[in-house]
N, C-alpha and C positions, 0 to 999 in steps of 0.2 A: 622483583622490581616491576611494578604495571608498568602496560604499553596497554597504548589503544590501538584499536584493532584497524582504525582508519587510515591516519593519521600517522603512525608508529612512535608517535613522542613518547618517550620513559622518560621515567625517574622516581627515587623514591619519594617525593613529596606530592606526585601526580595525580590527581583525586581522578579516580576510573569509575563509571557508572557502574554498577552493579548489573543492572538488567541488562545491558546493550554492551560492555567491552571498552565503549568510548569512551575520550574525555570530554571535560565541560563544551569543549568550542563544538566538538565532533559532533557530540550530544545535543548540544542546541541546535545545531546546521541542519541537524538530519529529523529534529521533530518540527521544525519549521515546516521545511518541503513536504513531509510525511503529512500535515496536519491540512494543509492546501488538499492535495490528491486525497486524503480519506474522506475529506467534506463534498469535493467533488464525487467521490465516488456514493458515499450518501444519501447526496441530493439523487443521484442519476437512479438509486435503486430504490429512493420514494417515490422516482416519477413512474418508475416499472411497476411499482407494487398497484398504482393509483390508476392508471391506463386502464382503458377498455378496449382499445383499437389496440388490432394486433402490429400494426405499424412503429406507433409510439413505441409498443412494449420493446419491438425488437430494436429500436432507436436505444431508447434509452438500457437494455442490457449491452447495446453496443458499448456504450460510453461506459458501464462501469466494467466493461473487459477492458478496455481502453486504458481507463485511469490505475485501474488492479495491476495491467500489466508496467504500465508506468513505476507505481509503488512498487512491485516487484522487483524492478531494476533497481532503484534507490536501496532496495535493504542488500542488494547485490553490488552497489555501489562501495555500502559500509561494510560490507564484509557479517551482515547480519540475516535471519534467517526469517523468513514472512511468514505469520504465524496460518495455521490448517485457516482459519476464520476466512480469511481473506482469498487462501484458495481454492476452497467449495464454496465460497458466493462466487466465484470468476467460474468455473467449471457450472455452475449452477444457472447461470447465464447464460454463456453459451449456450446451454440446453434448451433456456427460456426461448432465447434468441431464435433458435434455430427450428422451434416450435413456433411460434408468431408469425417466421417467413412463408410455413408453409402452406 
């Protein structure tokens, strides 16, 4: 019988996402939120890429640790697993970051 993995609703007529474990509600709630933080995080590593001052760069890798770790938590929230992508650009940042300050 599915159960989502949020939520724990069953039953046999329960339409469970395939990619994600969730149901429809879970599934929507959670690409909402998820879709805000990845555009912020986005934006903040076009501004890094585009930067010349190393002040900026290390600003704006701030913010996409920032919003990474936020999304981070939300896929921790669903009981779901944040894919390598998301955490070697956050690890890859930091690096940036901590490169820029010095």
């Amino acid at each position: 019988m599915p159960q989502c993995k949020k939520c724990g609703k069953k039953g046999l007529f329960l339409k469970i996402e395939d990619d994600t474990g969730l149901c429809l509600s879970c599934n929507g709630s959670f690409a909402q939120e998820g879709k805000v933080l990845t555009q912020k995080i986005t934006e903040a590593k076009n501004k890094a890429v585009i930067a010349k001052d190393p002040g900026k760069i290390a600003e704006s890798c701030k913010a996409v640790v920032q919003y990474g770790n936020e999304l981070i938590a939300l896929h921790q929230a669903y009981n779901l697993q944040p894919s390598q992508v998301l955490l070697d650009l956050i690890e890859t940042c930091k690096k940036k970051q901590e490169l820029a300050e010095k």
